[in-house]
C-alpha positions as CSV (number, residue, x, y, z in Angstrom):
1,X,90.1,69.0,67.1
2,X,89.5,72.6,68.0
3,X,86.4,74.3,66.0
4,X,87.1,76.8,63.6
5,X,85.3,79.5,66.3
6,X,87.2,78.9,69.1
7,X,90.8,79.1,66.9
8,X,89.7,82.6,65.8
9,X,88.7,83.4,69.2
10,X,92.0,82.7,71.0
11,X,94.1,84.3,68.1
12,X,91.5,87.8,68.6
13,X,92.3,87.2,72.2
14,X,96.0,86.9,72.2
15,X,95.5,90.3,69.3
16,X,93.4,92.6,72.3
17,X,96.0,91.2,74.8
18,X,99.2,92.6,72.3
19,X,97.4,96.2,71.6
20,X,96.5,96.3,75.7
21,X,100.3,95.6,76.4
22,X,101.5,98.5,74.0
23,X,98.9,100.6,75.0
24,X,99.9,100.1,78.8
25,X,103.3,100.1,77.4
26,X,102.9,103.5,76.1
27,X,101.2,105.0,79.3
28,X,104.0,103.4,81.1
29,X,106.5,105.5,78.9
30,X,104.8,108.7,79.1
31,X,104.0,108.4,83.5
32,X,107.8,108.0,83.6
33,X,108.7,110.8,81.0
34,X,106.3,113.3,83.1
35,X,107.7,112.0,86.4
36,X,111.3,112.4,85.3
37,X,110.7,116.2,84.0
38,X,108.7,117.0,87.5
39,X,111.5,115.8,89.2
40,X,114.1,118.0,87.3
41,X,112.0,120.8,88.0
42,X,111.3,120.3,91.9
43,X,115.5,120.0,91.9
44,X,115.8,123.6,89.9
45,X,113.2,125.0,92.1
46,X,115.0,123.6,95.6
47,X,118.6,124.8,93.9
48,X,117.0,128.0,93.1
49,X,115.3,128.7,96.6
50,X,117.1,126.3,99.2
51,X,116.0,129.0,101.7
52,X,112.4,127.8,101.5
53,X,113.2,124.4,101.7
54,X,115.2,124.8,105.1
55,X,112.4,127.2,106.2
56,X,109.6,123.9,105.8
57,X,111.9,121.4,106.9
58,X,112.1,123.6,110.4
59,X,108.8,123.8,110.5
60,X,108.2,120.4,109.9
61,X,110.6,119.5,112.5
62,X,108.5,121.7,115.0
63,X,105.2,120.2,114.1
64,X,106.6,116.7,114.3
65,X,108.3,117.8,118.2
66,X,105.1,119.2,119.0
67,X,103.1,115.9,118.2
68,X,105.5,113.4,119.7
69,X,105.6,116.1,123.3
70,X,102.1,115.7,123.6
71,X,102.1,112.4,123.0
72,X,104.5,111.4,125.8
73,X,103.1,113.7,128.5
74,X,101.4,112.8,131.0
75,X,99.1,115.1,132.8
């Protein structure tokens, strides 16, 4: 038969384990709340100014072109 200690152990263990799942819970919640409002706003700002976006994407294109050429010549 268990010992009185070790009974009141496991229940305080399985009580810390509930509060750490609704505390992670909770961060879980408010990570997806704050990534769901950044990404609304990133989507108004690229709506708003889709000139910018085509202007980086060129430029990424170059810098990408330029790293791939000098990695295929050969000197």
């Amino acid at each position: 038969m268990a010992s009185k200690d070790s009974i009141t152990s496991k229940i305080l263990d399985r009580e810390t384990y509930e509060d750490l799942l609704d505390q992670l819970n909770e961060e879980k919640e408010r990570i997806e709340y704050d990534l769901k409002k950044e990404y609304r706003n990133a989507r108004k700002y690229v709506r708003a100014h889709p000139e910018q976006g085509v202007g980086f994407a060129f430029l990424g294109g170059i810098v990408v072109g330029i790293l791939v050429a000098s990695l295929f010549r050969t000197d």
